[in-house]
N, C-alpha and C positions, 0 to 999 in steps of 0.2 A: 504494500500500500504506500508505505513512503517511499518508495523508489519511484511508482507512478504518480506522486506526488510531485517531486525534483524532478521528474521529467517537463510535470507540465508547469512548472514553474518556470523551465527555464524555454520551454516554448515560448512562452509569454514574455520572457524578460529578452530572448531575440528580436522580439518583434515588437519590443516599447510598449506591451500591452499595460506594465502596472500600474498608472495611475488610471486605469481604468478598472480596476479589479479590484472597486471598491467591496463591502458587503453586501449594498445595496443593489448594486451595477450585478452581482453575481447570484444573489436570489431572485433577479428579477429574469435571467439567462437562465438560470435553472426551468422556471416559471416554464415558460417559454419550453423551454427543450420538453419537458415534463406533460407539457399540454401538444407538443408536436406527437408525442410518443403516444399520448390517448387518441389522437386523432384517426390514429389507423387503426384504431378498436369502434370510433365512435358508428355506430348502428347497427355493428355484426351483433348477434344473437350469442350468450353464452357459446354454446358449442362450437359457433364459425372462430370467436376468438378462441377455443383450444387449441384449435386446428392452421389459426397461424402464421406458424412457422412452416408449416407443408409448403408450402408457395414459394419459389426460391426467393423473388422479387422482395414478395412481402419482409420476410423473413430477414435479407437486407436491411429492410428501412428502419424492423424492429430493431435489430443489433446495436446498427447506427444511432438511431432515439438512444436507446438504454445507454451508448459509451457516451455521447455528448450529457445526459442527465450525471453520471458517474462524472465525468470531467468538471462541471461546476460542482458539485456537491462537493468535490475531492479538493478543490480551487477556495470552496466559500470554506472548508474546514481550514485548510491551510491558512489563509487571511485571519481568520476568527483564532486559532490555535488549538482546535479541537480535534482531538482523537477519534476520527471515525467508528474506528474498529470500540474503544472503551465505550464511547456514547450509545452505541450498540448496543452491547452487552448491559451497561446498568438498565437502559430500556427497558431491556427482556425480561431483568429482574424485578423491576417495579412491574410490569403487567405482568407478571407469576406471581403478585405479591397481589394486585389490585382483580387480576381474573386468577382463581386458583381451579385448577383442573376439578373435576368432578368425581 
């Protein structure tokens, strides 16, 4: 995670991107990628979204959505100085704590 981290850092920092990589500028990219990536679900029927990834084309655009979502998320933690991977994990433990299995 942090190696694709300092990768994409320094994509950005080639290309003078940082003073654009505010929090703001990067949850609203997120946004955006995030709502690109529903778009290829929006009207399919449960079962047509199972199915996909079956479609090579489609299957592409998904990929692509989901690494550009991962790339700002991975962008807005790094800015913020938040550990993906722990922020995770306590998550999971408050909702094991707030939904307890039955």
């Amino acid at each position: 995670m942090a190696e694709l981290q300092q990768r994409l850092a320094e994509f950005a920092a080639a290309r003078r991107w940082q003073p654009y990589h505010t929090p703001k500028n990067l949850a609203s990219a997120l946004s955006v990628e995030a709502a690109e990536l529903l778009e290829i679900f929006q009207w399919s029927t449960p079962e047509e979204s199972a199915r996909v990834m079956d479609d090579p084309d489609t299957a592409h655009r998904v990929t692509d959505e989901i690494a550009d979502v991962l790339a700002y998320l991975l962008q807005l933690c790094e800015v913020l100085g938040v550990d993906p991977l722990a922020a995770l994990a306590a998550k999971i433990e408050r909702n094991e704590h707030r939904f307890p299995a039955p």
